[in-house]
C-alpha positions as CSV (number, residue, x, y, z in Angstrom):
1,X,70.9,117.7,110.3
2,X,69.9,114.3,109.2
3,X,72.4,111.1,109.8
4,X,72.9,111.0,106.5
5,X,73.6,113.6,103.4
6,X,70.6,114.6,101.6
7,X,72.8,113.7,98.5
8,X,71.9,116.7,95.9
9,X,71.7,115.6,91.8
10,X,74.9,117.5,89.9
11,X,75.6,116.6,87.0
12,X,79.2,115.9,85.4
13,X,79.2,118.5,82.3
14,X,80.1,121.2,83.6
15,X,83.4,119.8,84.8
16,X,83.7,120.6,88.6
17,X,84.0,118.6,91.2
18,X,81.2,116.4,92.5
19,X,80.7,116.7,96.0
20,X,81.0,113.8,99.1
21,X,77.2,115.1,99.7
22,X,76.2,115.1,96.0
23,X,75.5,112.7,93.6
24,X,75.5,112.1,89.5
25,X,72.2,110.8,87.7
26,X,71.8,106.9,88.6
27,X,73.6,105.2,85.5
28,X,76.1,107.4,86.0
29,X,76.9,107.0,89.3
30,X,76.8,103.1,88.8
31,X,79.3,103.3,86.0
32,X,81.4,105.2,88.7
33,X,81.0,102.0,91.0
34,X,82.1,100.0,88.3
35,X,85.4,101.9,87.9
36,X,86.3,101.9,91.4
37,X,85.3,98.1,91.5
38,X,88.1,97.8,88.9
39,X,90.6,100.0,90.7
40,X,90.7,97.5,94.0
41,X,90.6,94.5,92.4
42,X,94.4,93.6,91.8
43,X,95.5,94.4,95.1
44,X,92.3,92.8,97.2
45,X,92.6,89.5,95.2
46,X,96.1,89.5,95.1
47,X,96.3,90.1,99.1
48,X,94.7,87.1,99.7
49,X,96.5,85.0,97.4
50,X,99.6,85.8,99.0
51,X,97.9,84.6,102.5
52,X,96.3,81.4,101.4
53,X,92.9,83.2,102.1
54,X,90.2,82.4,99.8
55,X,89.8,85.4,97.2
56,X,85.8,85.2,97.0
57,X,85.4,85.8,100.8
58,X,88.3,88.5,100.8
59,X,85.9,90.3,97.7
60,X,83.2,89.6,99.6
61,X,83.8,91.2,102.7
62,X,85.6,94.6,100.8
63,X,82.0,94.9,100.1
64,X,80.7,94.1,103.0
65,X,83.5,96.0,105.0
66,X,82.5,99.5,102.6
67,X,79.1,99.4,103.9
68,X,79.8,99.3,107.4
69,X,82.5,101.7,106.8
70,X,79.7,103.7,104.5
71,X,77.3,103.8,107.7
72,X,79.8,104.3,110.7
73,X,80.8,107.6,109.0
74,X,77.3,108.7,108.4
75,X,78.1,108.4,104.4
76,X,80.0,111.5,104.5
77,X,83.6,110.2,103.9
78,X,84.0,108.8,100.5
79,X,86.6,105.8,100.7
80,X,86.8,101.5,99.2
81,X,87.9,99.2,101.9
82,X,89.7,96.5,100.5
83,X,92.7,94.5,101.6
84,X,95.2,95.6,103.7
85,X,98.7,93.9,102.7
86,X,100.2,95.8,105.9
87,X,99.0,91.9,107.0
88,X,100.6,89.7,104.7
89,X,104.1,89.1,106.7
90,X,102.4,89.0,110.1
91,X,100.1,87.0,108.9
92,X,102.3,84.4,107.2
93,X,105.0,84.2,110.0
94,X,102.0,83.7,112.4
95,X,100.5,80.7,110.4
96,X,103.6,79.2,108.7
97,X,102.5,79.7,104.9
98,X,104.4,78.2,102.7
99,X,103.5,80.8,99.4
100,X,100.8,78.2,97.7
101,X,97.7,76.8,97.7
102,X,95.5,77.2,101.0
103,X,96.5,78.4,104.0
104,X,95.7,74.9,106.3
105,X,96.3,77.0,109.6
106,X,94.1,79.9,108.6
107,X,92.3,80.3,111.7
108,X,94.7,81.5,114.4
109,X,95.6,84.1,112.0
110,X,91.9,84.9,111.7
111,X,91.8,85.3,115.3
112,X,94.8,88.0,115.3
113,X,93.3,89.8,112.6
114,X,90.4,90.1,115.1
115,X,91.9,91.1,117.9
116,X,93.9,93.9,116.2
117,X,90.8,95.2,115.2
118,X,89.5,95.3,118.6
119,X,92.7,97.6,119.5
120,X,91.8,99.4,116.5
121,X,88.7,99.9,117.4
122,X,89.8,101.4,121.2
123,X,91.8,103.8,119.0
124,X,89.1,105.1,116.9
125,X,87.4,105.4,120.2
126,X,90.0,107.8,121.5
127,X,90.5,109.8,118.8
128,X,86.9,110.3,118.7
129,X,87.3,111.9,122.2
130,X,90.4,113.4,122.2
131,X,91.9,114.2,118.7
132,X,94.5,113.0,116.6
133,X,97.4,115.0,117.9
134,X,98.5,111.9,120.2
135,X,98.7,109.4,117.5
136,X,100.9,111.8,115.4
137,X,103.3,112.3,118.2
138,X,103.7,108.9,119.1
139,X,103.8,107.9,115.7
140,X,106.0,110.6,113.7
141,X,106.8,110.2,110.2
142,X,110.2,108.7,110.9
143,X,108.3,105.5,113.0
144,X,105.8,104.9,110.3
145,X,108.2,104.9,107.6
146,X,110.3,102.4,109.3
147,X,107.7,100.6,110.2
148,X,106.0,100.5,106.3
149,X,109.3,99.8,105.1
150,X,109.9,96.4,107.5
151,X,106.5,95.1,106.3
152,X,108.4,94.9,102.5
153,X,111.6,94.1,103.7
154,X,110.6,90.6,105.6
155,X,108.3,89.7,103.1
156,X,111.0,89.2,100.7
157,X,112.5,85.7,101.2
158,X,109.1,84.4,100.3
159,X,108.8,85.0,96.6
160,X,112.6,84.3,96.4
161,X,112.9,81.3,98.0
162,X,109.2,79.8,98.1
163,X,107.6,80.8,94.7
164,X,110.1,79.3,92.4
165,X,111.0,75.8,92.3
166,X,112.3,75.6,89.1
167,X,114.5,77.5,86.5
168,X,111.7,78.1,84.2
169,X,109.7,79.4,86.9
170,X,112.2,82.0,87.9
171,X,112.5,83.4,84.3
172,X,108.8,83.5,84.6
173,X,108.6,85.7,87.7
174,X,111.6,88.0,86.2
175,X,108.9,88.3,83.0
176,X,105.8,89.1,85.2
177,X,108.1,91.9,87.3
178,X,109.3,93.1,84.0
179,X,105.1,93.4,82.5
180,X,104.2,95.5,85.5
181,X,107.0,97.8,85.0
182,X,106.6,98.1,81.6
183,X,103.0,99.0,82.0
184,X,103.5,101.1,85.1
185,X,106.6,103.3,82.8
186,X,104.3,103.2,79.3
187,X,100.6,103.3,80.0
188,X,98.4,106.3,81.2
189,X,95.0,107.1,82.6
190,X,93.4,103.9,84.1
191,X,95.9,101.2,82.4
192,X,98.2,102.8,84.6
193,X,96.6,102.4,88.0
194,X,95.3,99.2,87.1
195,X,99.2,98.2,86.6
196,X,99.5,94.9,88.4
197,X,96.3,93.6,87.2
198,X,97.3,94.2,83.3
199,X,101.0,93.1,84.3
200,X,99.4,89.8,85.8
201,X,97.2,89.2,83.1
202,X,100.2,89.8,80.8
203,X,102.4,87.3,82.3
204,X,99.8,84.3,82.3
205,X,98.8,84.9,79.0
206,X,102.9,84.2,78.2
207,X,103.1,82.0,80.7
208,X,100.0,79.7,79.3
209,X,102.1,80.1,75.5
210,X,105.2,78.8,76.9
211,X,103.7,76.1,78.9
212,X,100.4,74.7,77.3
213,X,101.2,76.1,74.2
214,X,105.5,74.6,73.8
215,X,105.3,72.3,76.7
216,X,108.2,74.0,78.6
217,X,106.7,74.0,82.3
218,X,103.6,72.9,84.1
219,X,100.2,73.9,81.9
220,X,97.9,75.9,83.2
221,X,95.1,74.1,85.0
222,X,91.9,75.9,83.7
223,X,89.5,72.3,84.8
224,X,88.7,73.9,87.9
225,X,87.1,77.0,85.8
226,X,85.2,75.1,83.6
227,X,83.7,73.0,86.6
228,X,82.7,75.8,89.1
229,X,79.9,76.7,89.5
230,X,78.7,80.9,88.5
231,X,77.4,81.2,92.1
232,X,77.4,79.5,95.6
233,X,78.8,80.7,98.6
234,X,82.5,80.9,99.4
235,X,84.1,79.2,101.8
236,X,83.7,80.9,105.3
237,X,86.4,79.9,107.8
238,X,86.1,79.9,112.0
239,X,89.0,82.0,114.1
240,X,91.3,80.6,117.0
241,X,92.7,83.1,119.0
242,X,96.3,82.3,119.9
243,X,97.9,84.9,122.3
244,X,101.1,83.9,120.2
245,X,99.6,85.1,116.8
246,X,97.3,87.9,118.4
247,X,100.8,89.5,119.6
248,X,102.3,89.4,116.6
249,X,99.2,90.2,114.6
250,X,98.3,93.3,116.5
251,X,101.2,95.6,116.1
252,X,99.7,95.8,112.3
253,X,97.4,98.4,113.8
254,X,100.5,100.9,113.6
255,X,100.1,100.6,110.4
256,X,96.3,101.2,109.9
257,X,96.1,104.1,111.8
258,X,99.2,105.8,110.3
259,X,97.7,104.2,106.4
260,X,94.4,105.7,107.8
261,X,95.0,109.4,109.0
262,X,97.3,110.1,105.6
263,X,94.1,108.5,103.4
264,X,91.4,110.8,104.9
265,X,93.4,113.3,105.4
266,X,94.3,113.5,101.6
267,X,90.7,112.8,100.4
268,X,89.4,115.8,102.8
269,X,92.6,118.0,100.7
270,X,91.0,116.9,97.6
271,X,87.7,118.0,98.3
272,X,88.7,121.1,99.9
273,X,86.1,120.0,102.8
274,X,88.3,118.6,106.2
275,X,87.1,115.3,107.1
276,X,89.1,115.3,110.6
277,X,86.0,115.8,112.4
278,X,85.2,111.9,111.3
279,X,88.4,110.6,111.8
280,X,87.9,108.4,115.1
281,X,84.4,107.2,112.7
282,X,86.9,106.1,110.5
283,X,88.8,104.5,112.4
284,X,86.1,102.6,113.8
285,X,84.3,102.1,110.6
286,X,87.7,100.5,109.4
287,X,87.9,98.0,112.7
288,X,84.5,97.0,113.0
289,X,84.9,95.8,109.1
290,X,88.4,94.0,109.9
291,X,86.7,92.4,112.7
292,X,84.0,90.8,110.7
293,X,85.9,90.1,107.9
294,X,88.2,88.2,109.9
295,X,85.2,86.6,111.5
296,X,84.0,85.1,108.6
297,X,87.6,84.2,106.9
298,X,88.7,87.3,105.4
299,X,91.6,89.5,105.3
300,X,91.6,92.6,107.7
301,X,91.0,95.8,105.5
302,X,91.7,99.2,104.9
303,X,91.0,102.6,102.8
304,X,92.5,101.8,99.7
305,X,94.7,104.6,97.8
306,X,93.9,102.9,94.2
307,X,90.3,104.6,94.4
308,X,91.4,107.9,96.4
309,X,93.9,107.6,92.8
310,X,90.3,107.2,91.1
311,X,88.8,110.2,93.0
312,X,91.7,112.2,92.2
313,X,91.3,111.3,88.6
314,X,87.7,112.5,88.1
315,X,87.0,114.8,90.7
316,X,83.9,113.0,91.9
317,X,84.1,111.9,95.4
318,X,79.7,111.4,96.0
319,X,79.9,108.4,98.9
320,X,76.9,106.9,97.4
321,X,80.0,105.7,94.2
322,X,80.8,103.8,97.0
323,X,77.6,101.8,98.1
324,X,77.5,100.5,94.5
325,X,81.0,99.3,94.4
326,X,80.1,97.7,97.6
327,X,77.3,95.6,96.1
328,X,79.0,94.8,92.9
329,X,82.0,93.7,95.6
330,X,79.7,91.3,97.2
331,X,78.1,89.7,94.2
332,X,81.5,89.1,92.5
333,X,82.2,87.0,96.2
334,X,79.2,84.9,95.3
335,X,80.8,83.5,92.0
336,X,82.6,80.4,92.8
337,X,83.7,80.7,88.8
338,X,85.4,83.8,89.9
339,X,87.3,82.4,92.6
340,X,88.1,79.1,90.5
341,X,89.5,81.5,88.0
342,X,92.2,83.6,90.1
343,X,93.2,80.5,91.8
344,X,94.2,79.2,88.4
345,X,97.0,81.9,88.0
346,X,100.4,80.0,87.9
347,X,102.3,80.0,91.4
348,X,105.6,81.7,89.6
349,X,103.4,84.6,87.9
350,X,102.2,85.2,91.5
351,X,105.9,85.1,92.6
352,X,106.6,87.8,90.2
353,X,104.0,89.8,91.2
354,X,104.7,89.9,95.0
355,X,108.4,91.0,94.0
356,X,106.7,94.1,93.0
357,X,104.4,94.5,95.6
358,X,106.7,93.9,98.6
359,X,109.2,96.4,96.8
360,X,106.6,98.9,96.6
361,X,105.4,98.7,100.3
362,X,109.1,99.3,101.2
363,X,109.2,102.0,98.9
364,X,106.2,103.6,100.6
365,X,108.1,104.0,104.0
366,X,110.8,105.6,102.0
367,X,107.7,107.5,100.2
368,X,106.6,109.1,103.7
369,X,110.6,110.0,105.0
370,X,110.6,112.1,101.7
371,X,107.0,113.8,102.1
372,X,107.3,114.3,105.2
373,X,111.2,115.5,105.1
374,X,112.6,113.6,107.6
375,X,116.0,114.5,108.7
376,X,118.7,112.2,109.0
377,X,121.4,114.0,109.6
378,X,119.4,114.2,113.5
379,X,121.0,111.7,115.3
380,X,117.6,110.0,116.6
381,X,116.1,109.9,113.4
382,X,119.1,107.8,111.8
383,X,119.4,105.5,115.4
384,X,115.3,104.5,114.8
385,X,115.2,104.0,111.2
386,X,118.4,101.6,111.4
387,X,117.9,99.3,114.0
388,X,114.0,99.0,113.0
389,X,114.8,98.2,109.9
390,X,117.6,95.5,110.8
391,X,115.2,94.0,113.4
392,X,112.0,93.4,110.9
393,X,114.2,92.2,108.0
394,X,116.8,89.8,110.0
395,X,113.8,89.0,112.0
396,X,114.9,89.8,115.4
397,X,112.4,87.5,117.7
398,X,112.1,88.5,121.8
399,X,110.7,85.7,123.6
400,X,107.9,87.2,126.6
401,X,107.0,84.1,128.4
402,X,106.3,81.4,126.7
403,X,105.2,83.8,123.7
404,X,107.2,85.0,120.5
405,X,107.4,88.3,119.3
406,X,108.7,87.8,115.9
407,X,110.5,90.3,113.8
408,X,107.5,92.6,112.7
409,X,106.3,93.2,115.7
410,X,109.9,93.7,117.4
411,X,110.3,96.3,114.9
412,X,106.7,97.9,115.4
413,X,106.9,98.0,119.3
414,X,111.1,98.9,118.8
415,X,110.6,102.0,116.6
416,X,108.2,103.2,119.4
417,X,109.6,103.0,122.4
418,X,113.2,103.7,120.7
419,X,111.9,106.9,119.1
420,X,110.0,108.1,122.8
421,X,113.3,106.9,124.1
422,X,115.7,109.0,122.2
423,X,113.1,112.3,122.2
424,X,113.4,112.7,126.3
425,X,116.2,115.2,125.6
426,X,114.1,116.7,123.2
427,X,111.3,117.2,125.3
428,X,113.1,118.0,128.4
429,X,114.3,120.9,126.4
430,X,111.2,122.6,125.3
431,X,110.2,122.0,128.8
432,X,113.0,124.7,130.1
């Protein structure tokens, strides 16, 4: 047995399923990089955006995060790392973000994202020694959904109340949320899954009629475009750790591990071929790429479901798809021109867009009650999905010495406990 696969030439005619430890002829396996490029792009720019990161470094270290990924799991579990918006809220309440421009107190959130990578890391550790029967126990469906669900629900003030300033402006965002409907309802194949790029695109391209074209709002800017330069380095940014943001930072890790186990778990059911055997790698694989990442400025990352969606689509799930997205990830974060370019996109367009994203992270809690059949008619269940989800969207804060735990990670920490709490009886029971 070598580290890595021996990755054995198929080829794609004869319709079955490529293999992790398989590849397709060169060109073809570089067009497959291309594709999965495409597939995280939306989301990992858009992430950033939202944060006040800067979208070239956040491209960048996707890349860069899929390689160590790629390596940590000896090549063997196919998966994109791209950015995680189970960060966004934490993130924002942790800095103060206002919604535009860049984020001015970037670093302490740098340094949260780096220490809840470090806990991530401890886990992978664990699980890599003991299983992942302990994390599902602690963390049942019920507590994830919640959990999931919160992350939507106290992000939603911001594009409501930050991301509009102006009646024209929110007519614009109800257009943009309207374009990614529309093409998530009427498009197929790829069109589909690439829904809030085309809806974005969409938008602007209305938005830049109405404004540069009739004069009814503020113009697009596009100067910054035309003066970037194709390629320089982005802007790298230094952490602070603040045991203020680091607490409410953290808790996020709920999420990755949860995000995490379904992912791998789903791509090892695609490829009839169980991957739990590398599941702590993973989960290492993923932290040691959020630490770095938020080392040099970017967001903290994760295994994205748009390319599982791609694997899904073609059936070809050879790892080494993955090292070429990587590198086509890291030369797109060396284009300045790039990063001019997304930055242009109007503030109310990106409004409009994080009405649909926020609603569909709360919809992915719900999304994991209904796989997963979660009762409510238990007692327990309804008791932990109710107050978690009151606590992260009224932002319940507990003050533990001179530190804040803001609504988030109230809610994380809350649907824990209260779920371990309430399932004493339960256990007590089984013990008899």
């Amino acid at each position: 047995m070598t580290y890595f696969p021996r990755w054995r030439e198929v080829s794609a005619q004869d319709g079955r399923a490529v293999a992790p430890d398989e590849r397709l002829p060169w060109a073809q396996t570089l067009a497959m990089g291309i594709q999965h490029v495409i597939a995280m792009f939306g989301a990992t720019v858009l992430a950033p955006l939202l944060m006040g990161f800067d979208p070239n470094v956040a491209v960048l270290m996707s890349g860069v995060g899929t390689l160590i990924f790629f390596v940590t799991v000896a090549g063997r579990v196919p998966s994109y790392l791209g950015s995680s918006f189970a960060f966004i809220g934490v993130v924002i309440a942790a800095s103060g973000y206002g919604g535009s421009g860049p984020n001015l107190n970037l670093g302490v959130a740098l340094g949260g994202i780096i220490a809840c990578g470090a806990v991530y890391l401890g886990i992978g550790g664990l699980v890599s020694l003991l299983g992942t029967a302990w994390i599902e126990r602690m963390m049942p469906p019920v507590v994830t959904g919640a959990v999931v669900a919160v992350i939507g629900l106290n992000l939603a003030g911001i594009p409501i109340k930050n991301m509009a300033p102006t009646a024209f402006d929110a007519w614009m965002q109800a257009a943009t949320f309207c374009s990614v409907a529309l093409v998530a309802v009427y498009s197929r194949g790829m069109a589909q899954r690439l829904l809030i790029l085309i809806g974005l695109l969409v938008a602007s391209a209305v938005y830049a009629l109405l404004t540069n074209g009739l004069g009814l709002g503020k113009p697009i800017d596009f100067s910054g475009v035309a003066h970037a330069a194709w390629w320089g380095m982005p802007h790298f940014a230094t952490a602070v750790f603040d045991p203020a943001a680091i607490l409410l930072i953290a808790p996020v890790v709920v999420i990755l591990v949860a995000e995490n186990l379904g992912h791998i778990k789903a791509v090892g059911a695609m490829t009839g071929q169980s991957l739990d055997r590398y599941m702590g790698r993973a989960f290492m694989g993923d932290a040691l790429a959020t630490m770095v990442s938020g080392a040099c400025g970017g967001t903290g990352v994760t295994t994205y479901a748009e390319n599982i969606g791609v694997m899904a689509a073609t059936r070809i799930y050879s790892t080494l798809v993955f090292v070429f997205a990587a590198l086509l990830g890291i030369l797109m974060g060396f284009s300045p021109k790039f990063g001019a370019l997304i930055q242009a996109i109007p503030l109310a367009v990106m409004g409009g867009v994080s009405i649909v994203v926020f609603g569909l992270i709360t919809v992915a809690g719900a999304k994991i009650w209904v796989d997963n059949r979660v009762d409510f008619s238990q007692a327990r269940n309804l008791m932990v999905v109710a107050i978690t989800l009151i606590l992260g969207t009224g932002d319940y804060t507990l003050k533990l010495g001179g530190v804040a735990l803001g609504g988030i990670g109230t809610a994380t920490f809350g649907a824990i406990l209260l779920n371990a709490l309430l399932s004493l009886g339960k256990a007590a029971e089984k013990r008899r």
